[in-house]
LOMARDREN-440242 format. One line per 8 residues: number of its first residue (from 1); their letters; for each residue z, y, x of C-alpha. Coordinates in steps of 0.2 Angstrom, whole numbers, always signed. Each point is the difference from the previous one (the first is absolute). Example, Ala and Ser with C-alpha at 12.3 -4.5 7.8 and 13.67 -1.06 7.14 Angstrom:
2
1> AS> +39,-22,+62 | -3,+17,+6
//
This chain:
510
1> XXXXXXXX> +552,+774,-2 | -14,+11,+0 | -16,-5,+5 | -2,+10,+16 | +17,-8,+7 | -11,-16,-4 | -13,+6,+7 | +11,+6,+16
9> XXXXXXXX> +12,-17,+2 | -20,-10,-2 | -8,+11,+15 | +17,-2,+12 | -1,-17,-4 | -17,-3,+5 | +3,+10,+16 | +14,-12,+6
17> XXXXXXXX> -11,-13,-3 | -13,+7,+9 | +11,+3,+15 | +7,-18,-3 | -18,-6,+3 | -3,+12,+15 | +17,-7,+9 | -8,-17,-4
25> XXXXXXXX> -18,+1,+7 | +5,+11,+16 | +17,-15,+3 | -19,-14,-2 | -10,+12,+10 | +15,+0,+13 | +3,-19,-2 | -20,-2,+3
33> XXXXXXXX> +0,+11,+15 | +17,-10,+7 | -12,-17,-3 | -13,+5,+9 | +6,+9,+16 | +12,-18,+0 | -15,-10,+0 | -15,+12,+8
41> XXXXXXXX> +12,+13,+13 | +12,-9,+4 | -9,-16,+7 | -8,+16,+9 | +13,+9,+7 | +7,-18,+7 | -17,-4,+6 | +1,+12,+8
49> XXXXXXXX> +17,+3,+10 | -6,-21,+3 | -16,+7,+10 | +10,+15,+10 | +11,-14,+3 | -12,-11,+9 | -9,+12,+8 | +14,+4,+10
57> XXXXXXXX> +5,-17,+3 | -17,-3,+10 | +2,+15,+8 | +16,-5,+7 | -4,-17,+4 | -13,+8,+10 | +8,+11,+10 | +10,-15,+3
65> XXXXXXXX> -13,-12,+6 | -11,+12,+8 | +0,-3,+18 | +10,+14,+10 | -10,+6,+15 | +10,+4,+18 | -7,+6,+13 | +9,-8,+11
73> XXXXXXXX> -3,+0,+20 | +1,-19,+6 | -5,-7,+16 | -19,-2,+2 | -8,-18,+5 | -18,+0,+6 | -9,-16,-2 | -18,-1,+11
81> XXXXXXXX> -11,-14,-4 | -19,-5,+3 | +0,-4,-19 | +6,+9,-14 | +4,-16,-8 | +20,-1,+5 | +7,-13,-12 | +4,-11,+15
89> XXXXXXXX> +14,+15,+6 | +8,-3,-17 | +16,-5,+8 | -1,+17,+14 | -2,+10,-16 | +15,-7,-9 | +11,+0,+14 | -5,+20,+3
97> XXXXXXXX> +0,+3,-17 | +19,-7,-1 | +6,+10,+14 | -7,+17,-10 | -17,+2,+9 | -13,+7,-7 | -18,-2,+5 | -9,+14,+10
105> XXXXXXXX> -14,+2,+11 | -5,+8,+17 | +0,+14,-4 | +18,-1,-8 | +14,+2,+11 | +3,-18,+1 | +14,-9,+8 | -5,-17,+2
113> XXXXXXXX> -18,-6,+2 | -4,-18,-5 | -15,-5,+10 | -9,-19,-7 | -13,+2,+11 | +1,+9,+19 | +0,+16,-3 | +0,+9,+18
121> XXXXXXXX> -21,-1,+1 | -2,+9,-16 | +16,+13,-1 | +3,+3,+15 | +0,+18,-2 | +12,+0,-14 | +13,-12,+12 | -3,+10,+15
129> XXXXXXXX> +15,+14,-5 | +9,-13,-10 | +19,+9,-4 | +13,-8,+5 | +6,-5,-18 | -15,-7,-2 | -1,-18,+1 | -16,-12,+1
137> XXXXXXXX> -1,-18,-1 | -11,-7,+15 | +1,+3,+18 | -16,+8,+10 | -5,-12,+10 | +7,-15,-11 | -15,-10,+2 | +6,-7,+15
145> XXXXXXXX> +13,-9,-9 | -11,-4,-16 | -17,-2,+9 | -1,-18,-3 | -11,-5,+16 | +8,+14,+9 | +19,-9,-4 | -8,-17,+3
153> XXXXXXXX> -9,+2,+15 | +17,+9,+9 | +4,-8,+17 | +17,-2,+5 | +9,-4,-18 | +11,-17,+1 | -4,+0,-18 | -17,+2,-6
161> XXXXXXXX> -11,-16,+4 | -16,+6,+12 | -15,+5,-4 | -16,+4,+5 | -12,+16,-7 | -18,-2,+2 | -11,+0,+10 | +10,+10,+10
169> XXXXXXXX> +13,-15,+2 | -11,-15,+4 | +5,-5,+16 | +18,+1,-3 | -2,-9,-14 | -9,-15,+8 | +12,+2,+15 | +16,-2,-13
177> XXXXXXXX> -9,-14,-9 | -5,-10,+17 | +20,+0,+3 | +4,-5,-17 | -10,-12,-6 | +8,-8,-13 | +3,+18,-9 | -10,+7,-15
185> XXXXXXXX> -7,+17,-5 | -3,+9,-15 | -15,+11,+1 | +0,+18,-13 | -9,+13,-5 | +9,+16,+8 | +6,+3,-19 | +7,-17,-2
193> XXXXXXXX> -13,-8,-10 | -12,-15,+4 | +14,-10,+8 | -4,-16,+8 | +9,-11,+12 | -11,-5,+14 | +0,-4,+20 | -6,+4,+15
201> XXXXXXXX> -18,-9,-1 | -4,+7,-19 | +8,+19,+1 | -11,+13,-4 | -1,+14,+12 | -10,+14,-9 | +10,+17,-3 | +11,+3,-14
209> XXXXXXXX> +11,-13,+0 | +17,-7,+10 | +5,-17,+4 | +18,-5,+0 | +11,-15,+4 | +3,-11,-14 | +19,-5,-5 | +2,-16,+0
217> XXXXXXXX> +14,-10,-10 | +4,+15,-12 | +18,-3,-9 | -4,-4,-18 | +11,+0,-18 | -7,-15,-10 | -15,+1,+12 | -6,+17,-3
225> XXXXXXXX> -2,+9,+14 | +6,+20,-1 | +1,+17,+6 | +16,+11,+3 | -2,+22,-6 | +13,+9,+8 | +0,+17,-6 | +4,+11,+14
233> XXXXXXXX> +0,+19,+2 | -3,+12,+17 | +9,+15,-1 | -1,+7,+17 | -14,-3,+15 | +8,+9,+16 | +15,-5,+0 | -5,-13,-12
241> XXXXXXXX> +10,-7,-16 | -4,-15,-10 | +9,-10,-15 | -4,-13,-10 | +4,-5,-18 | +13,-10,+0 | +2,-2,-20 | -16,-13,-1
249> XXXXXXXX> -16,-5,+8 | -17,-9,-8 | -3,-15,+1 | -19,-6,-5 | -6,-17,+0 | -18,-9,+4 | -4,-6,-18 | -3,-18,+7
257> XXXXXXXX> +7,-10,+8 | +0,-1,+21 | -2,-19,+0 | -14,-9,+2 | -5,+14,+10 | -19,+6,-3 | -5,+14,+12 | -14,+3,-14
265> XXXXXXXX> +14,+5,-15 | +6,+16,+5 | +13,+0,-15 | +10,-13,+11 | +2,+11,+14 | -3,+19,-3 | +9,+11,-12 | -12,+10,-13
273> XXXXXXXX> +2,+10,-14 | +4,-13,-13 | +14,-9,+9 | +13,-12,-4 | +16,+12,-6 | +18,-8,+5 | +5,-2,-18 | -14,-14,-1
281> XXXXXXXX> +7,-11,+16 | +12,-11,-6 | +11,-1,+11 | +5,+21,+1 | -5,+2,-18 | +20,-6,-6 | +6,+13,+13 | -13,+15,-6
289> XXXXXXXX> -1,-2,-17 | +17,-11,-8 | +13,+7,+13 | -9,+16,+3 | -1,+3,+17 | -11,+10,+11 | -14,-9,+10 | +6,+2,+18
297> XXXXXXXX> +18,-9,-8 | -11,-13,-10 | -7,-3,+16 | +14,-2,+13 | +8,-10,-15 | -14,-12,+4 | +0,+0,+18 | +17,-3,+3
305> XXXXXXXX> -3,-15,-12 | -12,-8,+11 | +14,+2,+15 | -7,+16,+6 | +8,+16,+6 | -8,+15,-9 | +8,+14,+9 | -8,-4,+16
313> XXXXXXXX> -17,-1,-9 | +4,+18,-6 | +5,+6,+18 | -16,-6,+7 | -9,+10,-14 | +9,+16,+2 | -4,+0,+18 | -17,-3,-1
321> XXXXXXXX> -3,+14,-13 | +12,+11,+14 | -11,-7,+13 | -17,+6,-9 | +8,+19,-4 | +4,+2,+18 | -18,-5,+7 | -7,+11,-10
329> XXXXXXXX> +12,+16,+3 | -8,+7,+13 | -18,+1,-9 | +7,+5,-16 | +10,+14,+9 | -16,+8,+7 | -10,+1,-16 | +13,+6,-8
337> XXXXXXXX> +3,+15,+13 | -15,+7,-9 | +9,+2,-16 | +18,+8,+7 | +14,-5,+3 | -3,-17,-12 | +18,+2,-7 | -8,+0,-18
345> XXXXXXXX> -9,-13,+0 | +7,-21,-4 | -7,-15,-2 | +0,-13,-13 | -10,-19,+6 | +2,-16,-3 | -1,-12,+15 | -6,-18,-5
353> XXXXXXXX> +7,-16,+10 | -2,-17,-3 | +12,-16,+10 | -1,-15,+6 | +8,-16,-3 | +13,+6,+13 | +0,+14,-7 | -6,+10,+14
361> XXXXXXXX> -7,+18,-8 | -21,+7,+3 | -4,+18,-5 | -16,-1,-9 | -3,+20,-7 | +10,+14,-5 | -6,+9,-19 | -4,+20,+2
369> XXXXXXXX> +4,+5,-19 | +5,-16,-5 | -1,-8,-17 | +11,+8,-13 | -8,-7,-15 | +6,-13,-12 | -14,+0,-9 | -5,-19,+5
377> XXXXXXXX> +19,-5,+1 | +9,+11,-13 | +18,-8,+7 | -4,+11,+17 | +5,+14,-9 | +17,+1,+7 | -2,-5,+15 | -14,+14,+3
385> XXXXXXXX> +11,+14,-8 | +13,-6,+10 | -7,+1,+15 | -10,+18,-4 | +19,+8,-6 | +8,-8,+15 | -14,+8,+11 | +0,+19,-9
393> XXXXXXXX> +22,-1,+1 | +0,-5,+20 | -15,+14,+5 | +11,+13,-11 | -14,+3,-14 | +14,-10,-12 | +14,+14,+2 | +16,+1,-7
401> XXXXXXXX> -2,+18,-3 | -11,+4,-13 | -10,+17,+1 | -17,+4,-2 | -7,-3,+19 | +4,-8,+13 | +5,+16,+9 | +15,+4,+8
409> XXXXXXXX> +4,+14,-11 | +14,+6,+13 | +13,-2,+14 | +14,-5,-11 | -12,-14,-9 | -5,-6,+17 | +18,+1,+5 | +5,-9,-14
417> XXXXXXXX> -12,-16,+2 | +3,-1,+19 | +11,+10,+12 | +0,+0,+19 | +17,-11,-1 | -10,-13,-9 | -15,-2,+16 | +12,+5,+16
425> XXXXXXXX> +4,-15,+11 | +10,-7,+16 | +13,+14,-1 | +9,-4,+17 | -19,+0,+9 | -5,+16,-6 | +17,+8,+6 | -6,-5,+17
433> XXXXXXXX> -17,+8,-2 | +7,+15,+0 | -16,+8,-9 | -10,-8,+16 | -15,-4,-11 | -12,-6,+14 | +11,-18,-1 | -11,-10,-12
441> XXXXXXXX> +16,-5,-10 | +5,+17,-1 | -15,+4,-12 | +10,-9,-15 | +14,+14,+2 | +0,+13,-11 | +0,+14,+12 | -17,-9,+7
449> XXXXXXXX> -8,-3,-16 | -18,+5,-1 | -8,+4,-21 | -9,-16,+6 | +14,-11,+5 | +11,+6,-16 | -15,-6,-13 | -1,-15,+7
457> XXXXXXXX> +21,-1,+1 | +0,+6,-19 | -15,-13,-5 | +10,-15,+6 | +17,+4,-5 | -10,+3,-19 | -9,-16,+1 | +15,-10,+6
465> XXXXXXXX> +10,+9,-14 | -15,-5,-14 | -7,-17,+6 | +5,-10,-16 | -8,-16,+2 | -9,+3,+17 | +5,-5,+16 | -1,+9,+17
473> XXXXXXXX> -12,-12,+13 | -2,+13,+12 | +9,+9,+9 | +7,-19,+0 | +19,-5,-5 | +12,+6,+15 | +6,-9,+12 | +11,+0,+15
481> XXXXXXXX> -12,-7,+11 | -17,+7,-9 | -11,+6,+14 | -9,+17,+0 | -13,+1,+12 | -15,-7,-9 | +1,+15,-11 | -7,+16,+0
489> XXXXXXXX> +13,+13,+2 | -1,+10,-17 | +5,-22,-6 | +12,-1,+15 | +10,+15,-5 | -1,-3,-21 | +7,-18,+5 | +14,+8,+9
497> XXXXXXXX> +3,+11,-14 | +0,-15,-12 | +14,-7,+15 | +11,+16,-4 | +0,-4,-17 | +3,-19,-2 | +16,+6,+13 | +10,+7,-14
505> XXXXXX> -12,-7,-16 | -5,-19,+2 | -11,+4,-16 | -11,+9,+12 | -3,-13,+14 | -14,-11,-11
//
């Protein structure tokens, strides 16, 4: 073999190895490169997808929890209060709040107004042209009823003990005492305060303060002598509607102990703020708090164990709370004539009693904005919010229909929640009257109705239909025999109207 054929075989060999040693360092290169994107990109690249990942996860939880804001249309409360501390309406805000209220102000279009404190003074432009959906809680002219010297000092009640405002009242005073000698007298403050049980011979006569006949012989549980809060609500003055809440009243205790008696311990004989609640009487507290009932039951309970009959008790109660109402009507009805018709306003007090042993009942005052606050006696809570949505359901705030005012929206809603079939009455009578409307009887036929006569019809057919836990005191429970005269003939022909229901519906005659 030549040498150049050497030569030749030598160079291509060299060039294969060459190549050989190319494919090799690019397959490490490759392999290198594969390595390090594995442990530096790839770690990179998953990273991150992980981050893109999470980001959207927050997102969505976000637009998940982010609160959705509706403007929804509800109806509107308007609260009015001296203070702008309001903690002790909690329980008028919660109850509002459950019914789908929402707060507003004057200048909202309200439907209910929520007055703590007497309000006509102060607004009584904004309740002049109050609408008729509109509804406010206090009377004009309510002060008559909650004016504690001004209920005291009433003449002619079978039911409050008398009393004597001074100076004005001296000699009466001194005249009722000379015929009574053996009675006592507990001298106030025209606010209640600086109580102390006096006579004749040491009463003090300056201005500013009332002296009342003292009750003798109170009726006591375990000795502890107590007061009886019957929740009551006015829903009409003219003709006039009352009801009381049937579902519990209060019951507060002196913290001490009647006997010995000490005219100087005022905790033995006068209910304050930090009184004695039932469920620390012995002998009610197995009924109120082991077997769960309400006050008034835990009560009667105890009464009827002591050979007593309760129910009477309870008559006497309702007839003096009746008996207060109508005394008052007539002045009540004259203030509010500055204000309407009055059909939007009601009334929610609390008239406190006390008993004797025999069980004989004493009006003592009625509350204007009563206490709703448990703040002091948190196991209230119910009884207040029971009271406060019993209250909103009878005057109609509590409606079954759900919209976002009180408004009637149109004649087929109105229709729908009450039709003249459900407020006509004494069919065969108003056959006779022959559309002869100057017969007073006549005016509860259709063909005679005045827009006046069918709101009040419509009101008193709703009330009935929502009372819940309330009970009608007046106009009172029909009788055959009831007599009419003492009335005032808006009363006269409402109570005839109530007749011609409990005829065909002996739901309606109590």
């Amino acid at each position: 073999m030549s040498n150049e054929k050497k030569r030749g075989k030598e160079q291509d060999k060299k060039r294969t190895q060459c190549a050989m040693e190319r494919h090799i360092m690019n397959l490490k290169v490759k392999t290198v490169l594969k390595i390090i994107l594995s442990f530096i990109v790839g770690p990179l690249v998953l990273y991150g997808i992980f981050f893109v990942c999470l980001r959207y996860q927050i997102h969505l939880r976000h637009l998940i929890e982010r609160p959705i804001i509706i403007n929804e249309v509800r109806p509107k409360f308007w609260i009015y209060a001296k203070s702008n501390n309001t903690g002790y309406l909690k329980h008028v805000y919660a109850v509002l709040q459950r019914l789908g209220f929402q707060e507003g102000n004057n200048e909202s279009d309200w439907d209910l107004l929520w007055a703590h404190d007497y309000p006509f003074r102060v607004l009584s432009a904004s309740l002049n042209n109050v609408q008729q959906h509109q509804r406010v809680n206090h009377f004009p002219g309510c002060g008559y009823i909650t004016n504690k010297v001004e209920l005291s000092t009433s003449r002619g009640g079978r039911y409050i003990p008398a009393a004597f405002k001074m100076p004005e009242d001296r000699k009466a005073f001194l005249d009722y005492a000379k015929l009574n000698p053996a009675k006592r007298f507990v001298q106030k403050l025209n606010d209640h305060r600086g109580i102390r049980i006096c006579s004749s011979s040491d009463a003090n006569f300056t201005a500013g303060t009332f002296i009342q006949e003292f009750i003798e012989r109170p009726f006591l549980v375990n000795g502890y002598k107590f007061d009886i809060g019957v929740y009551t609500v006015i829903t009409s003055v003219d003709p006039l509607r009352v009801y009381i809440y049937k579902g519990d009243v209060l019951f507060r205790f002196c913290p001490v102990e009647y006997y010995p008696f000490d005219p100087k311990i005022l905790n033995k004989y006068v209910v304050g703020d930090d009184y004695l609640p039932i469920w620390n009487v012995p002998s009610l507290k197995r009924y109120y708090t082991e077997l769960g009932h309400s006050m008034k039951d835990s009560f009667d309970a105890y009464v009827r164990e002591q050979g007593k009959n309760p129910a009477e008790m309870w008559d006497r109660v309702y007839d003096a709370i009746r008996e207060v109402a109508l005394m008052k009507e007539a002045q009540i009805k004259e203030v509010s004539k500055r204000f309407g018709n009055g059909r939007t306003f009601f009334e929610l007090v609390r008239f406190d009693l006390v008993l004797d042993e025999d069980l004989n009942v004493y009006m003592m005052e009625a509350n204007m904005s009563p206490n709703l606050s448990s703040a002091h006696y948190p196991p209230n809570q119910l009884l207040y919010e029971q009271v406060i949505f019993n209250t909103f359901a009878l005057v109609g705030i509590a409606k079954r229909t759900r919209k976002e005012s009180l408004k009637i929206s149109n004649e087929k809603e109105e229709e729908m929640e009450i039709a003249n079939k459900n407020i006509v009455v004494l069919p065969e009578l108003c056959k006779k009257c022959d559309n002869d409307c100057f017969r007073v009887e006549c005016q509860l036929c259709r063909p005679c109705f005045t827009s006046e006569t069918k709101l009040i019809l419509t009101q008193s057919y709703l009330e009935h239909q929502n009372r819940m836990d309330f009970q009608r005191i007046f106009p009172p429970p029909i009788t055959r025999d009831m007599m009419l005269k003492n009335y005032t003939l808006r009363n006269q022909l409402l109570i005839r109207w109530y007749q011609g229901k409990c005829d065909v519906d002996k739901t309606w005659c109590s």
